[in-house]
C-alpha positions as CSV (number, residue, x, y, z in Angstrom):
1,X,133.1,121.4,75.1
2,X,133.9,122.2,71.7
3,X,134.3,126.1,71.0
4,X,132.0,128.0,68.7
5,X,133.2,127.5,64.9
6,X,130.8,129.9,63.1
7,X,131.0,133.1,66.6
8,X,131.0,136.0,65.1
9,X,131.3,140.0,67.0
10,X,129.5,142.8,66.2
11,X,130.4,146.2,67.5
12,X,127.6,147.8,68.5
13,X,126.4,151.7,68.7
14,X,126.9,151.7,72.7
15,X,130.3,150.4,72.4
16,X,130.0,147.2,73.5
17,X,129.9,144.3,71.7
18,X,127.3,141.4,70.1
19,X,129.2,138.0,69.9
20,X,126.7,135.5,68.3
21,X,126.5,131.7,67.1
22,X,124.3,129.5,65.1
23,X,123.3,126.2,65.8
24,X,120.6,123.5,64.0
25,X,117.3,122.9,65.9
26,X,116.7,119.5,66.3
27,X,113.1,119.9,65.9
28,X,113.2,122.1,63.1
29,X,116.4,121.3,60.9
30,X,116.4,125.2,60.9
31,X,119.3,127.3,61.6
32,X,118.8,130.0,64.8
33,X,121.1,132.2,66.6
34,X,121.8,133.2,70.2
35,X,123.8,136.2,71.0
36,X,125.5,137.6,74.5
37,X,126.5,141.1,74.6
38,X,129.5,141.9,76.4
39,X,132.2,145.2,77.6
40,X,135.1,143.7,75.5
41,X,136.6,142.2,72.6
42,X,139.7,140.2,74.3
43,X,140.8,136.8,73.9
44,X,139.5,136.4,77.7
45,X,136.2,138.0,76.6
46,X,135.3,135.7,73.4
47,X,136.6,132.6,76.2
48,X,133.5,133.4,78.2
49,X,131.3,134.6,75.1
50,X,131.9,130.7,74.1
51,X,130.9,129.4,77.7
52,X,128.1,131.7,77.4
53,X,126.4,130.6,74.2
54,X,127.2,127.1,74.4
55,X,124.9,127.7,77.8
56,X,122.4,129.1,75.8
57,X,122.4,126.5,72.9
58,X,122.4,123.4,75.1
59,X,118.8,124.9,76.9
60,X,117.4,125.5,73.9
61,X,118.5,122.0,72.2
62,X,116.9,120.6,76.2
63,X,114.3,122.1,76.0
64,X,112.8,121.4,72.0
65,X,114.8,117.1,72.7
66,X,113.1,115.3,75.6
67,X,116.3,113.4,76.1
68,X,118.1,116.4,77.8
69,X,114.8,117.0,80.2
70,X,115.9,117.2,84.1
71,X,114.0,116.0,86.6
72,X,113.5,119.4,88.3
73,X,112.4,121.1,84.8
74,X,109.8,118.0,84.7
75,X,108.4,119.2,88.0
76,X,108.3,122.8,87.1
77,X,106.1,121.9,84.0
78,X,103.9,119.5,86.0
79,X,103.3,122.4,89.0
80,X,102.7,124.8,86.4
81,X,100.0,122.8,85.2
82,X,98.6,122.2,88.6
83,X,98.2,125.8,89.7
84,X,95.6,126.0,86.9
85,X,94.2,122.8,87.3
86,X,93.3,122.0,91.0
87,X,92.9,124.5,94.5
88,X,95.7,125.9,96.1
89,X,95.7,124.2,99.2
90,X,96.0,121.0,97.0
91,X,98.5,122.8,94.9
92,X,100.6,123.7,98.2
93,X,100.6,120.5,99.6
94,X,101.6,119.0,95.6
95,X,104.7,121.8,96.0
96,X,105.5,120.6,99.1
97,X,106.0,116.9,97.9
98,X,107.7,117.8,94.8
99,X,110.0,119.9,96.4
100,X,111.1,116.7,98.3
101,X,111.2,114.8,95.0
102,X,112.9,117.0,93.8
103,X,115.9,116.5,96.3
104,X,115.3,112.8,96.6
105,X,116.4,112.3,93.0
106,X,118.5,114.7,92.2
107,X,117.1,118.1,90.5
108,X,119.7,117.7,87.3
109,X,118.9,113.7,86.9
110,X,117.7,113.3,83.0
111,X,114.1,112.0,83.5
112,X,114.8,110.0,80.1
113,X,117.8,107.8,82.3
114,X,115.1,107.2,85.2
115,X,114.5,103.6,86.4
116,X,112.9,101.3,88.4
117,X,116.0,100.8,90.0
118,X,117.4,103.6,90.5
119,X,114.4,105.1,92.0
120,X,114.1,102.5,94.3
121,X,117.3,102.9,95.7
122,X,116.8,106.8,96.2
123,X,113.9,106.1,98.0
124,X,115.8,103.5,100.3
125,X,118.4,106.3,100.8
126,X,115.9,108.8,102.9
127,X,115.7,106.0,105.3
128,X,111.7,106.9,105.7
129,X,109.0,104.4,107.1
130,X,107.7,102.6,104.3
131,X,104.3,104.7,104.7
132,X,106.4,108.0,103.7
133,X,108.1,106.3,101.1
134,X,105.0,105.3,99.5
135,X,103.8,108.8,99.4
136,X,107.0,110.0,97.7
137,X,106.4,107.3,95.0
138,X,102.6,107.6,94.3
139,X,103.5,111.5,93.8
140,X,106.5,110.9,91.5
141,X,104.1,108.2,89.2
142,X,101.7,111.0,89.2
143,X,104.4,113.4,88.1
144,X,106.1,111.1,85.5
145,X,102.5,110.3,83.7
146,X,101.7,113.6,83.3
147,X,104.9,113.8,81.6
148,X,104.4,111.1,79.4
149,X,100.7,112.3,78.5
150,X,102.4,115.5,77.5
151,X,105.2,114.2,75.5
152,X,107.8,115.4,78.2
153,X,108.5,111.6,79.1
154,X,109.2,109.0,76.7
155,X,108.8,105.9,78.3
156,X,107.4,104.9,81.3
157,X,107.3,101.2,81.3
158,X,109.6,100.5,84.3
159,X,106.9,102.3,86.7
160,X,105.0,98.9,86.8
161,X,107.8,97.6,88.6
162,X,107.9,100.0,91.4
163,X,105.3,98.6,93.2
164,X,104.3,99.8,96.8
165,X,106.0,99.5,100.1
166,X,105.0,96.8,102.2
167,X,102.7,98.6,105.3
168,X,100.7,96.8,107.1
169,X,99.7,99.4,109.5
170,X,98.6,101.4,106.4
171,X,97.0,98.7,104.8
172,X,94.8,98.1,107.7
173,X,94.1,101.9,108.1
174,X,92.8,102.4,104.2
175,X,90.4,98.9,105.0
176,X,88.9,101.2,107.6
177,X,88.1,103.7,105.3
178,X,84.9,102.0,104.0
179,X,82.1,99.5,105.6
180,X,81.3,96.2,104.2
181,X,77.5,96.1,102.7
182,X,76.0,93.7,106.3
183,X,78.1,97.1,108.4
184,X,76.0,99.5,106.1
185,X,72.9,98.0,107.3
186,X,73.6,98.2,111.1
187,X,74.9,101.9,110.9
188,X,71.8,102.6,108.6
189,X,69.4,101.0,111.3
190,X,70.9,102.5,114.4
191,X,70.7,106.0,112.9
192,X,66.6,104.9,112.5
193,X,66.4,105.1,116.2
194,X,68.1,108.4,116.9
195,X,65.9,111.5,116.2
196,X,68.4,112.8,113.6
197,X,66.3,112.3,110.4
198,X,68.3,115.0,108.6
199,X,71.7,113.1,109.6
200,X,70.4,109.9,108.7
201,X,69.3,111.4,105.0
202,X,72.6,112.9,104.9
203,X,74.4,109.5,105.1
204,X,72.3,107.8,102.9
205,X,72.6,110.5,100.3
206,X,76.7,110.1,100.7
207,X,76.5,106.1,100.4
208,X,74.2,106.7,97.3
209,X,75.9,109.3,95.6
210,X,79.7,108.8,96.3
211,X,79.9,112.7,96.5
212,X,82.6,114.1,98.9
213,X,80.8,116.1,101.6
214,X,82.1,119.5,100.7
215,X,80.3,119.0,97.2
216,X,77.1,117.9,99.6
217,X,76.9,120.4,102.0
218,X,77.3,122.8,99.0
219,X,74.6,121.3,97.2
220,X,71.0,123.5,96.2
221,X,68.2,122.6,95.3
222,X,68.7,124.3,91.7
223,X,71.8,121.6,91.1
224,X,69.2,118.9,91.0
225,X,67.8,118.0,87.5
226,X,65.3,115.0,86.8
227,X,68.2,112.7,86.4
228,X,71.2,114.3,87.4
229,X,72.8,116.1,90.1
230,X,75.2,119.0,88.6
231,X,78.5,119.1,90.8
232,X,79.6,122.3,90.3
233,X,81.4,123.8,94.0
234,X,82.0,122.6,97.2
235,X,82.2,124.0,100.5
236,X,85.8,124.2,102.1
237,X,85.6,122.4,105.6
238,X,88.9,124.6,106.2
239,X,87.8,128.3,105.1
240,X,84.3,127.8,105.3
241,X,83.2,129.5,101.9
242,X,82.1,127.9,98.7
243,X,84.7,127.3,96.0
244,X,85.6,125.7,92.6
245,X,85.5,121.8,92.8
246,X,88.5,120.2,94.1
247,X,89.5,119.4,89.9
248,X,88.4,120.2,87.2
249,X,87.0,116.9,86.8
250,X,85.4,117.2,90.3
251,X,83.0,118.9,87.8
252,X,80.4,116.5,87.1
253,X,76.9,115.3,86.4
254,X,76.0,112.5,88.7
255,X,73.3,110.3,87.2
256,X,70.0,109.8,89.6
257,X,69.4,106.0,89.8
258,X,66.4,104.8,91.7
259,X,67.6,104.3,94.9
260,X,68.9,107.9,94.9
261,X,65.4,109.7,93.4
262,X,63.7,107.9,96.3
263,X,65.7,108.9,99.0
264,X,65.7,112.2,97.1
265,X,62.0,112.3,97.2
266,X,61.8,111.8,100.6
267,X,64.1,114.3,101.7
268,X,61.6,116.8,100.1
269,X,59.1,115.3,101.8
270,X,60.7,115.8,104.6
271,X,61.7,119.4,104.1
272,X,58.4,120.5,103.6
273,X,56.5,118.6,106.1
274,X,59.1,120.2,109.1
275,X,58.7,123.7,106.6
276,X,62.5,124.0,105.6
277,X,63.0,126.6,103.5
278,X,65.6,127.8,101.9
279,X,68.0,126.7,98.4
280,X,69.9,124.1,100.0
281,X,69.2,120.4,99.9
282,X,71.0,119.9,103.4
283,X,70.6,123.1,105.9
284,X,70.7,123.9,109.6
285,X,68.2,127.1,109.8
286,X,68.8,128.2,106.4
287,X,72.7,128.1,106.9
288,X,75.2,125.7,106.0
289,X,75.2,122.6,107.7
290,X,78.0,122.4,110.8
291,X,80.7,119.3,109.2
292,X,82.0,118.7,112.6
293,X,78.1,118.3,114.1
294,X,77.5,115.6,111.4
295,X,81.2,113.9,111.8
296,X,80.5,114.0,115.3
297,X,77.3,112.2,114.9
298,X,77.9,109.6,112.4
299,X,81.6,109.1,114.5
300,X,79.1,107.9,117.3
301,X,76.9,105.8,116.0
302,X,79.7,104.0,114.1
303,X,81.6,103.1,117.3
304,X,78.0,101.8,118.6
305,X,76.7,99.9,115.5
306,X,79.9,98.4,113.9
307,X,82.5,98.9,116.8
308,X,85.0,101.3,115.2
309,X,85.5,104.9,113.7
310,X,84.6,106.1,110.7
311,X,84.3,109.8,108.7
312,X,82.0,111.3,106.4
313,X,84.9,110.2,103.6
314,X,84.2,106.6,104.4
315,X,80.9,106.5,102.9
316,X,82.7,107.9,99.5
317,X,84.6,104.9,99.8
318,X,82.0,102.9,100.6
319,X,79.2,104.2,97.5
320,X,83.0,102.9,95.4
321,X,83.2,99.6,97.2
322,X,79.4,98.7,96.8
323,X,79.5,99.6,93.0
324,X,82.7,97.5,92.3
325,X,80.7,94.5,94.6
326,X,78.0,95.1,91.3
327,X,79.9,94.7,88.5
328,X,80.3,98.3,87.4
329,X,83.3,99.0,85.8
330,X,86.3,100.9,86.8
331,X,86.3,103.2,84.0
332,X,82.5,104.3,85.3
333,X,83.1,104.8,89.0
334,X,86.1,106.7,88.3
335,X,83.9,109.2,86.5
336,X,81.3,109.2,88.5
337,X,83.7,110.0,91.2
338,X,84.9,112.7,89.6
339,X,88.9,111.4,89.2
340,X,91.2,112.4,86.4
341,X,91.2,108.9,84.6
342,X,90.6,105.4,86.0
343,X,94.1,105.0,87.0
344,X,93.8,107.4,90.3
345,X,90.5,105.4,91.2
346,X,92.5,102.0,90.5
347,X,95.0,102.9,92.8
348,X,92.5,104.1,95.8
349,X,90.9,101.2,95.7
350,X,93.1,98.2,94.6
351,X,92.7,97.2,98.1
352,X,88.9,96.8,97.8
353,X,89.4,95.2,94.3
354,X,92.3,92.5,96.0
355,X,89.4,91.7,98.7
356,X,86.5,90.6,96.1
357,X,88.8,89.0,93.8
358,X,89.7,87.0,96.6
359,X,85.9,86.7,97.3
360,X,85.5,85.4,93.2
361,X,88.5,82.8,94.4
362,X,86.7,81.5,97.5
363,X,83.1,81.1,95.4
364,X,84.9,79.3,92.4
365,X,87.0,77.0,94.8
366,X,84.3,74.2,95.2
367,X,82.1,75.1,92.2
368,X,80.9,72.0,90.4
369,X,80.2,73.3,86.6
370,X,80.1,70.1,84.8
């Protein structure tokens, strides 16, 4: 390290003294100073004045010249941003995953030198199942395009390289996480012979909707327009209360399309004709309805009508599933969803887009067209 050229010492009031540099911003072209106050004015002194400014001057060049950004500064930016953007149990569990990153790559790696490969072989060096590894990398791709839509990351080409970890096990858990359209139909018609109209409404409304059930259960009457349903809170299955959506894009107007002002209409029906009162769309005697009753219920009727489990999450998946099956775009589902950009929903559901491109295949194979 070079020492300061241009240091000068000031001797101030209090005895001590001012030892202060100038340096160039990069940004700027402007000259600005930093300054260190310390007891003497001794060769050993102005030594550690020098270490002491050069500190100061490097962090400041850092932080205005994304080429000096470290990987631990990224994630301090990117969890300051989430504390304002999404709950805090989501913002605990983002910590607790960064805070891993954080020592899986190395907290002073320059983001600006990260690649493909060297990510890759940090990953391989926690020696984790392929399933935890997976996790790690979806959170750091999440991390480093934030960056990059905030002009903290300049290039982040090489994360099309780092595809997923093969899992089969996980594979085959996410294609339980939503029901093909002829598996809709049986659960639908073995909840028509239980007495549980209100159950069977509920799951209908999910499949119709997409809506996650916290946003359901939370829903009134009020949030119900002639063609849209205003998400504006959801009910948290883990405090019980009603809260902000989960992002602020969870904040949404969900377009009413005919299928959905039906069933609609016949949950009013419904209400009125078994005289339930109250301002919510789904209630239990004017109260909240019980989440672990209704996971409970549509738990047993999956096992019985399509022969495995399922949760009230499923259906979300399912409304995503059955929209794709119709032709509507990516770019739609992910806001009707209620994502942060088309990307997130892309990557939820790659394995549902895989399966009916593969469908598309089998249909084209032995087509005759001319």
């Amino acid at each position: 390290m070079k020492g300061c050229e241009y240091m000068y010492v000031e001797k101030l009031p209090s005895g001590q003294f001012k030892y202060v540099e100038r340096y160039k911003d990069p940004m700027t072209l402007k000259l600005r100073r930093v300054s260190v106050t310390l007891e003497k004015n001794d060769r050993k002194t102005k030594k550690l004045a020098e270490n002491l400014l050069w500190d100061k001057i490097n962090h400041a060049v850092s932080s205005s010249d994304v080429s000096f950004l470290t990987f631990s500064e990224l994630v301090d930016k990117y969890l300051s941003n989430q504390q304002k953007a999404v709950r805090i149990s989501t913002y605990k569990r983002d910590k607790g995953q960064c805070d891993i990153l954080v020592s899986i790559i190395g907290a002073d790696t320059l983001v600006s030198k990260l690649s493909a490969r060297f990510v890759r072989e940090c990953l391989d060096a926690t020696e984790k199942k392929n399933v935890t590894k997976n996790t790690y990398l979806k959170r750091l791709k999440a991390i480093l395009r934030w960056g990059y839509q905030n002009d903290y990351v300049e290039n982040i080409s090489y994360l099309e390289k780092l595809t997923p970890y093969e899992d089969r096990r996980q594979r085959e858990k996410i294609e339980d996480k939503y029901l093909e359209k002829n598996e809709v139909d049986l659960l639908l018609a073995d909840m028509e012979r239980s007495n549980s109209p209100q159950w069977l409404y509920l799951t209908k409304f999910l499949l119709l909707s997409g809506l996650r059930i916290g946003e359901a259960i939370a829903l009134s009457k009020k949030d119900i327009d002639k063609d849209v349903i205003h998400i504006t809170k959801t009910y948290s299955l883990s405090t019980l209360n009603i809260g902000p959506p989960k992002t602020p894009e969870s904040e949404r107007d969900i377009f009413i399309q005919k299928e959905l002002a039906d069933l609609l209409n016949e949950i009013r029906i419904y209400n009125r004709k078994n005289k339930i009162s109250g301002t919510l769309l789904f209630s239990e005697a004017g109260h909240y309805i019980d989440y672990d009753n209704y996971r409970m219920y549509l738990r047993r009727h999956a096992e019985k009508a399509i022969g495995r489990v399922i949760t009230p999450h499923a259906l979300r998946h399912t409304h995503a599933s059955l929209l794709l099956a119709k032709g509507v775009s990516i770019d739609s589902i992910s806001r009707r969803l209620g994502h942060r950009d088309s990307t997130v929903t892309r990557d939820i559901y790659l394995h549902i887009m895989e399966e009916l491109k593969q469908r598309d295949n089998d249909a084209l194979r032995d087509l005759n067209i001319i």
